[in-house]
Legacy VTK file of the C-alpha trace (Angstrom):
# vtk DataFile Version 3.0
C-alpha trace
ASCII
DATASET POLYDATA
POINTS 419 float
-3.131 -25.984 -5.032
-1.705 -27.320 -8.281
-0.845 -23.400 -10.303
-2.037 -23.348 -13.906
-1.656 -20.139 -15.935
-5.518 -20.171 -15.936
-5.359 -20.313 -11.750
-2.795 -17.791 -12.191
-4.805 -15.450 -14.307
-7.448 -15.502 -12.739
-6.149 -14.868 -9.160
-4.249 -12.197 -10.924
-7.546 -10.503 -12.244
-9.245 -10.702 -9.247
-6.894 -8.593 -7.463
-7.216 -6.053 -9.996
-10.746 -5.797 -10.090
-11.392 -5.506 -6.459
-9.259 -2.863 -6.700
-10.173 -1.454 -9.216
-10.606 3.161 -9.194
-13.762 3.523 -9.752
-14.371 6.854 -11.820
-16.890 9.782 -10.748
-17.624 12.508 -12.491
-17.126 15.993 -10.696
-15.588 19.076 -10.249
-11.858 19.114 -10.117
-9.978 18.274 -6.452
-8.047 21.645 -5.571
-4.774 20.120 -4.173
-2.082 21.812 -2.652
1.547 20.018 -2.140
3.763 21.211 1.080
7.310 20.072 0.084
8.560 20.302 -3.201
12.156 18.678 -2.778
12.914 15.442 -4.824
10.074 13.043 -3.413
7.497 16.306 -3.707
8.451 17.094 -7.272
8.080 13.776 -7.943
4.254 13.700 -6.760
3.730 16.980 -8.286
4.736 15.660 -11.605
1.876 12.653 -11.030
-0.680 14.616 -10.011
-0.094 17.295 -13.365
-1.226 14.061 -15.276
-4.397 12.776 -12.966
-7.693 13.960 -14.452
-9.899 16.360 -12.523
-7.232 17.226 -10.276
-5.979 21.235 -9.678
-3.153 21.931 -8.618
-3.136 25.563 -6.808
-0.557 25.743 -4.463
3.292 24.313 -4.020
4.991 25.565 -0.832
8.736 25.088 0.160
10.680 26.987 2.388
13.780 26.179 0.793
14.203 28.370 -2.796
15.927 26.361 -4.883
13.051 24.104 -4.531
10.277 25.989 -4.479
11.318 27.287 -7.996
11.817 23.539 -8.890
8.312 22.997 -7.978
6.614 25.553 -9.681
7.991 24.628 -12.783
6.723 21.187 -12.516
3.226 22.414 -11.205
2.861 25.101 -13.953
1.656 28.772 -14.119
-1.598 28.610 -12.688
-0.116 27.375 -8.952
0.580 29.755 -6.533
3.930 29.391 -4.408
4.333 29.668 -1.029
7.106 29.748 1.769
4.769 29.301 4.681
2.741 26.608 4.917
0.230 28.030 6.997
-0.107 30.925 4.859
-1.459 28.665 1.977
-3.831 27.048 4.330
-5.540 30.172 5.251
-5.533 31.536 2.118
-6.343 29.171 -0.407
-7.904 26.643 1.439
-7.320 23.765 -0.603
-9.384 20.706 -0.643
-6.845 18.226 0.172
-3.204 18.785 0.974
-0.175 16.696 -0.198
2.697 16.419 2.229
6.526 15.311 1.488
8.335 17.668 4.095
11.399 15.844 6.318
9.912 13.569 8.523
10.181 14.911 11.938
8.070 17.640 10.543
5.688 14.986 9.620
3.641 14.985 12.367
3.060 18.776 12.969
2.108 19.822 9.334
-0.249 17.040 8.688
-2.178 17.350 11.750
-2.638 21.619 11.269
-3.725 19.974 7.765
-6.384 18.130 9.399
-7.286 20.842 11.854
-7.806 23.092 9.299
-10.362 20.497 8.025
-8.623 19.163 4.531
-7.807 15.894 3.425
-4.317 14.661 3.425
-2.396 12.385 1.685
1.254 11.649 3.872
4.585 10.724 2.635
5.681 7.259 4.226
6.979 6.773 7.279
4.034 8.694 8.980
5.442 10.184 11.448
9.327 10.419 13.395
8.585 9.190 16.943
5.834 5.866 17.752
4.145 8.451 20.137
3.512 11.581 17.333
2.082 7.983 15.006
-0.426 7.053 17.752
-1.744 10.588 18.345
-1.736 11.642 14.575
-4.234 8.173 14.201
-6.271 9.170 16.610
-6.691 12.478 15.059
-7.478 11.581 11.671
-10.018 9.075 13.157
-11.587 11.864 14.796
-11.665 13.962 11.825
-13.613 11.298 9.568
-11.461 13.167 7.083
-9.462 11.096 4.084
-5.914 10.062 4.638
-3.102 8.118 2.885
0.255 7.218 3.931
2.157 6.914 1.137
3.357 3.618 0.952
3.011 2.902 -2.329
3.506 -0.397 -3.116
-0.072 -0.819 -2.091
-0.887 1.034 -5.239
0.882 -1.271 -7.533
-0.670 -3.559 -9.550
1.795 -6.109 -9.081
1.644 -6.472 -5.223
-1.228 -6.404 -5.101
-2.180 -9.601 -7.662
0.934 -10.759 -5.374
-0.825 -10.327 -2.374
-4.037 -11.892 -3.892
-1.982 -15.046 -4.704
-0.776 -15.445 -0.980
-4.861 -15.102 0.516
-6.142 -17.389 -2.143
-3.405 -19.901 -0.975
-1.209 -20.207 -4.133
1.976 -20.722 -2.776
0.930 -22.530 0.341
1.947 -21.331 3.781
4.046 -19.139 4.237
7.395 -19.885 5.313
9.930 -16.974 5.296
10.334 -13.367 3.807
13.648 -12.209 2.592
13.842 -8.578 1.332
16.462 -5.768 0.826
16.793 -2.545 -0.176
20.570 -2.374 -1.267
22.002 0.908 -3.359
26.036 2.035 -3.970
25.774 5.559 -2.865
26.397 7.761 -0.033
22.960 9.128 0.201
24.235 12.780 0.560
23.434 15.468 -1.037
25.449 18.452 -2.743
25.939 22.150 -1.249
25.537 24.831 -3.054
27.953 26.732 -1.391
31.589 26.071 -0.277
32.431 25.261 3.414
33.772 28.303 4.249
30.278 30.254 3.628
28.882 30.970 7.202
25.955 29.563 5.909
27.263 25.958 4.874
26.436 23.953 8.148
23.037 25.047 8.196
22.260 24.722 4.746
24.215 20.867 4.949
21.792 19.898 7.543
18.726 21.102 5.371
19.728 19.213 2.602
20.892 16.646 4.138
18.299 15.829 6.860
18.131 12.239 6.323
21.644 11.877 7.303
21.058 13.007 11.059
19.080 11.868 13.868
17.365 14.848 14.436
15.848 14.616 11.769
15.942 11.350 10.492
15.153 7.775 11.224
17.697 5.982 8.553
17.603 3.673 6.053
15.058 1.596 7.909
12.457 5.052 7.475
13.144 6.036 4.325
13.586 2.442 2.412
12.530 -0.335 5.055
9.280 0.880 5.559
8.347 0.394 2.131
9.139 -3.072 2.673
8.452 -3.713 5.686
4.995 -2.944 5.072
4.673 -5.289 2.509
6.013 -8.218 5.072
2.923 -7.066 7.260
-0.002 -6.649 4.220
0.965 -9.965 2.830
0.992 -11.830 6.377
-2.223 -9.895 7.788
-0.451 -8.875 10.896
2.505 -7.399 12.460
5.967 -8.340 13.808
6.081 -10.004 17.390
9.107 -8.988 18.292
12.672 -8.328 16.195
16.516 -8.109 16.760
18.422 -5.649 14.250
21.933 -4.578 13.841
23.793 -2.343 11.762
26.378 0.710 11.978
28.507 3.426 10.190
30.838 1.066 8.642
31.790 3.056 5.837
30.574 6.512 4.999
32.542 7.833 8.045
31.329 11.785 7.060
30.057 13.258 9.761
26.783 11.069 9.203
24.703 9.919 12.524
22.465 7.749 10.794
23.567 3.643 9.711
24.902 2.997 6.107
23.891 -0.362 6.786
21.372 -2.124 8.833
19.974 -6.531 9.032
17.524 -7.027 11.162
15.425 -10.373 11.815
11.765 -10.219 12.784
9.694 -12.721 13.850
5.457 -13.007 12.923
3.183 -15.812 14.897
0.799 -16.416 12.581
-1.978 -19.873 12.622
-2.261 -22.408 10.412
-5.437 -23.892 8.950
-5.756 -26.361 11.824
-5.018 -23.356 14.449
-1.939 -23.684 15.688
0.881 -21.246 16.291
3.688 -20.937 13.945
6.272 -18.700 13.388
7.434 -16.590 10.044
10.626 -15.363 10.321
11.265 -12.059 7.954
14.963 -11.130 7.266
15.447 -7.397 6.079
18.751 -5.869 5.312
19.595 -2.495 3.661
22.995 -1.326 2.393
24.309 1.904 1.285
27.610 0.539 -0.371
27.011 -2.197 -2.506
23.447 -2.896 -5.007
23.652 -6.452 -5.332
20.269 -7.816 -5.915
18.710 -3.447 -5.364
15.224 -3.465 -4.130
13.093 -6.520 -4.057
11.093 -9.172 -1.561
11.328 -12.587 -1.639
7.925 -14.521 -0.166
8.721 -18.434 0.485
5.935 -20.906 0.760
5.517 -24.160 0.218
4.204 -24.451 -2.471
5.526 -21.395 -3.838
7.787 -18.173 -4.408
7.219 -15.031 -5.103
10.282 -12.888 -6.574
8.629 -9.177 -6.395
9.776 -5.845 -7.432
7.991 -2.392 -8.545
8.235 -3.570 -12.160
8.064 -7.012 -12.562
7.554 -10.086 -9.997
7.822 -13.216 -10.465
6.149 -16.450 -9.048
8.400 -19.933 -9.250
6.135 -23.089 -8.047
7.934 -25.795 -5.696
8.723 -28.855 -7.496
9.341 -32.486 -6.022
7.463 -31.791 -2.832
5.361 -34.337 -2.436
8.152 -37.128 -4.394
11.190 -37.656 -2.241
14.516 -39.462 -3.996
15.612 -42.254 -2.236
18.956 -44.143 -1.213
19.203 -46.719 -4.532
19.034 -43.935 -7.606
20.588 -45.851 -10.219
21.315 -42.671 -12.096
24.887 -41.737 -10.624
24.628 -38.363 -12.163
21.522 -37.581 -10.189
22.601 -38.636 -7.433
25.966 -37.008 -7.301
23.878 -33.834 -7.525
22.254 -34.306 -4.053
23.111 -34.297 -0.691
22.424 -37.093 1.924
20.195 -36.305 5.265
19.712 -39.210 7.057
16.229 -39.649 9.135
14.035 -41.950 10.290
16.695 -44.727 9.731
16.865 -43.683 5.733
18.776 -41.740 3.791
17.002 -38.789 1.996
18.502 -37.356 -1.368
18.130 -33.715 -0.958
19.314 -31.525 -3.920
22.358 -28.568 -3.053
21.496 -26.738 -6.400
19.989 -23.530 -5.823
17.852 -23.575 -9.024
16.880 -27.301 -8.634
13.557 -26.547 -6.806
12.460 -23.941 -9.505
10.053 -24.242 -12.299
9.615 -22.041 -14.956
8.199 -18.392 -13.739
4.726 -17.227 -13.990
5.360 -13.572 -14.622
3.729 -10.986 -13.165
4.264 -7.945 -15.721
2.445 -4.780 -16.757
3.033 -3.007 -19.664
2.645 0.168 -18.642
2.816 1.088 -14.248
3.611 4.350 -12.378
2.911 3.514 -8.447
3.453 7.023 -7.481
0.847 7.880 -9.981
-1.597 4.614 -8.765
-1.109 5.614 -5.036
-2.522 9.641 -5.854
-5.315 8.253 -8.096
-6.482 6.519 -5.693
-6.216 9.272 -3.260
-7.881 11.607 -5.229
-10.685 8.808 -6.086
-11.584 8.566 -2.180
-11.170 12.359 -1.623
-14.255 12.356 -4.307
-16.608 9.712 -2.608
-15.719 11.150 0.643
-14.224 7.571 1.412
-11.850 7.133 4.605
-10.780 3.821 3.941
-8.006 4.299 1.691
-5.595 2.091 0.728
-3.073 2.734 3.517
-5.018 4.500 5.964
-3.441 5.715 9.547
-3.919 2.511 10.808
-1.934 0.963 8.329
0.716 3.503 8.749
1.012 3.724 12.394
1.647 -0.103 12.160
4.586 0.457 9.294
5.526 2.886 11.802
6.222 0.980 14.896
7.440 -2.146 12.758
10.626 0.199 11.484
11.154 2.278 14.824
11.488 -1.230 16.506
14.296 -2.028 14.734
16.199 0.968 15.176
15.663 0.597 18.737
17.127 -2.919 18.702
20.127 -1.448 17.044
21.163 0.878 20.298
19.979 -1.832 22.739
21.577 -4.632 21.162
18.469 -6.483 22.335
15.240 -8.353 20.904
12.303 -6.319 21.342
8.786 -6.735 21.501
5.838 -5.174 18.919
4.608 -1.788 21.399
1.965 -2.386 23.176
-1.067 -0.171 21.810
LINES 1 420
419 0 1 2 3 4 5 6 7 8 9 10 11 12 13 14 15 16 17 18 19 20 21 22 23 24 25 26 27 28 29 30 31 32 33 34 35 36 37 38 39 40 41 42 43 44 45 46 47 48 49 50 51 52 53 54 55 56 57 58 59 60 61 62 63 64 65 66 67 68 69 70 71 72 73 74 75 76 77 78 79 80 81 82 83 84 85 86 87 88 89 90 91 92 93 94 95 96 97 98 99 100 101 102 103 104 105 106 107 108 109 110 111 112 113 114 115 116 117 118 119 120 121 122 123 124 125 126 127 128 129 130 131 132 133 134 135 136 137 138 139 140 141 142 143 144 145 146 147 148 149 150 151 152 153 154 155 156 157 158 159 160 161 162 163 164 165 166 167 168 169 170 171 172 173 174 175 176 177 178 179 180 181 182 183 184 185 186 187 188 189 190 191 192 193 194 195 196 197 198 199 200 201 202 203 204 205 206 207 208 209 210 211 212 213 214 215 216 217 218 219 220 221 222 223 224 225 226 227 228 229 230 231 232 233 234 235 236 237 238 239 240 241 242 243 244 245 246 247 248 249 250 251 252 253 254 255 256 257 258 259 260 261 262 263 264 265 266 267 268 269 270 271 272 273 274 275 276 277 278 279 280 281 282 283 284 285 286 287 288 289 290 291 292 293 294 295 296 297 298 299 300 301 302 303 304 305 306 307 308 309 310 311 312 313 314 315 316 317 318 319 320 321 322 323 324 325 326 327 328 329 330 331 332 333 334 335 336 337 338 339 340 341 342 343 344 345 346 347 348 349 350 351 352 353 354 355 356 357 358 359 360 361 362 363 364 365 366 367 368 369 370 371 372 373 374 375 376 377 378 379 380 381 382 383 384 385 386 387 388 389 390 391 392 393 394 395 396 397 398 399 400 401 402 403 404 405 406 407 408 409 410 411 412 413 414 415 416 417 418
């Protein structure tokens, strides 16, 4: 496919309207948000600007952060230490969850016992086996639920992921993506080590540091990312081999500061036969070269993506080749020499050489947190289960990051689980 700006556009606008919100008219959604640390302040702060939502309830058990939470959520929300409490008294319509994630599992699925809709921070759950039985629950329930990955909300993955299906870049060769940041991902104490109460209260805070708790970088920042290797390919990982380490925030931490792992995808081309998409992922906690983006090679095509602005470079001089014999010496200087088939191919080094000028892929105004409850709250309305990152979709994201930390202690490929 040959990529005008009018292709562009229009690929680009279909993705938006067949995904569009669509708007009802109703009585307000009576949401209640469990967690109200920085991720759940965060949400709270979206869904005080949504229309037709009401926010009753925050709960935290953690003080500092319930107050923090109420603030955000305003006077007319109740606060809450127990969880349970709120459930039984209030009985909210649908429940918003950003608690640590081994507690994941447990609150979401008293949510959906108690029969209320629930919208999950990402990654679903701790442990593959709490994933599986949490899916199995919600499709039992036939109630609405959304893992919140939220790149599927934005507006530029998903004209992204429009481009890929509709063939715009070609096939799809590779997937680079990172998640790199300069900090030690700890958090303060508000009290000094000596206080009886400081390795308790470190752990609390802290939770994403230990394995108790916590399953590392590749939880917290790879699934995110991960997921968006799987949406834009239509399938998950075959197998993957990972490594990483404490390398150097030695602090006590049991979790990896860094962590490169290479997965592989067998996908089929259009004349049915098996090839092989090989994604490299690595995450850093000590240096932010390059921070969070994806990189999807075709060949055609690139796509250069982040939450605010991607970018999509078309291939040039793929179907011309430069021969042995360019008279211009300056040209030729430029590119290197692979010899095949008995001739000598002129193959350019320069890293820019095979880039045309970018189609950008911009909004003007884009809040994905925001998009991702919208559309929560829009299928809450129409009583509509398949949301935009439903449990299947998350248990998937789920075993795709797990897999990777387990190739990290076995120092071993392994295999997708079997279901």
């Amino acid at each position: 496919m040959t990529i005008t700006r009018r292709t562009f556009l229009e690929t680009a606008g279909a993705a938006l309207a067949t995904n569009s919100v669509a708007r009802v008219e109703a009585s307000p959604v009576r949401v209640a948000v469990i967690g109200t640390g920085g991720r759940g302040s965060d949400l709270i702060r979206a869904l005080t600007t949504i229309d037709g939502v009401e926010l009753i309830a925050v709960c935290d058990d953690y003080p500092p952060h319930l107050e923090q939470g109420a603030k955000y959520a305003g006077p007319q929300a109740k606060t809450f230490v127990d969880y349970r409490k709120l459930l039984d008294e209030l009985k909210p319509q649908a429940v918003v969850i950003a608690v640590p994630l081994y507690l994941h599992y447990k609150i979401a699925a008293d949510c959906l016992n108690a029969g209320y809709e629930v919208f999950l921070e990402k990654t679903m759950c701790y442990s593959l086996a709490e994933a599986k039985k949490l899916a199995a629950q919600v499709t039992a329930s036939k109630r609405v639920f959304q893992v919140g990955l939220q790149r599927r909300a934005n507006a530029i993955y998903k004209q992204a992921q429009a481009m890929v299906a509709a063939g715009m870049i070609g096939q799809v060769v590779s997937i680079k993506a990172q998640w790199h940041r300069n900090n030690s991902w700890r958090r303060p104490v508000p009290v000094p080590r000596t206080d009886a109460n400081w390795p308790k209260l470190e752990r609390k805070l802290n939770w994403r540091l230990y394995k108790a708790y916590s399953q590392g970088l590749m939880a917290e920042l790879g699934s995110h990312q991960m997921d968006v290797a799987n949406w834009f390919l239509g399938t998950h990982p075959k197998r993957v081999i990972a490594s990483g380490g404490i390398e150097y925030f030695r602090d006590g931490r049991e979790v990896y500061d860094n962590i490169s792992c290479l997965y592989e995808y067998e996908l089929k081309d259009a004349q049915g036969k098996s090839y092989t998409v090989r994604a490299n992922y690595t995450s850093l906690c000590n240096n932010a070269y390059e921070g969070a983006a994806e990189l999807i090679l075709g060949t055609k095509g690139s796509l250069y993506l982040t939450s605010a602005k991607g970018l999509l470079f078309q291939e040039k001089g793929t179907d011309v080749v430069s021969w042995e014999g360019n008279k211009d010496q300056h040209a030729a200087d430029a590119n290197a020499a692979v010899v095949t088939a008995g001739k000598t191919l002129k193959l350019s080094n320069d890293p820019w050489a095979h880039r045309g000028a970018p189609f950008e892929i911009d909004i003007a105004e884009g809040n994905d947190t925001r998009d991702e409850l919208v559309s929560f709250i829009d299928h809450v309305r129409r009583e509509d289960v398949k949301t935009i990152c439903d449990a299947n979709v998350g248990l998937m994201d789920c075993a795709t990051i797990l897999m990777a930390n387990q190739s990290v202690e076995t120092g071993g490929w392994i295999n997708f689980p079997t279901p």
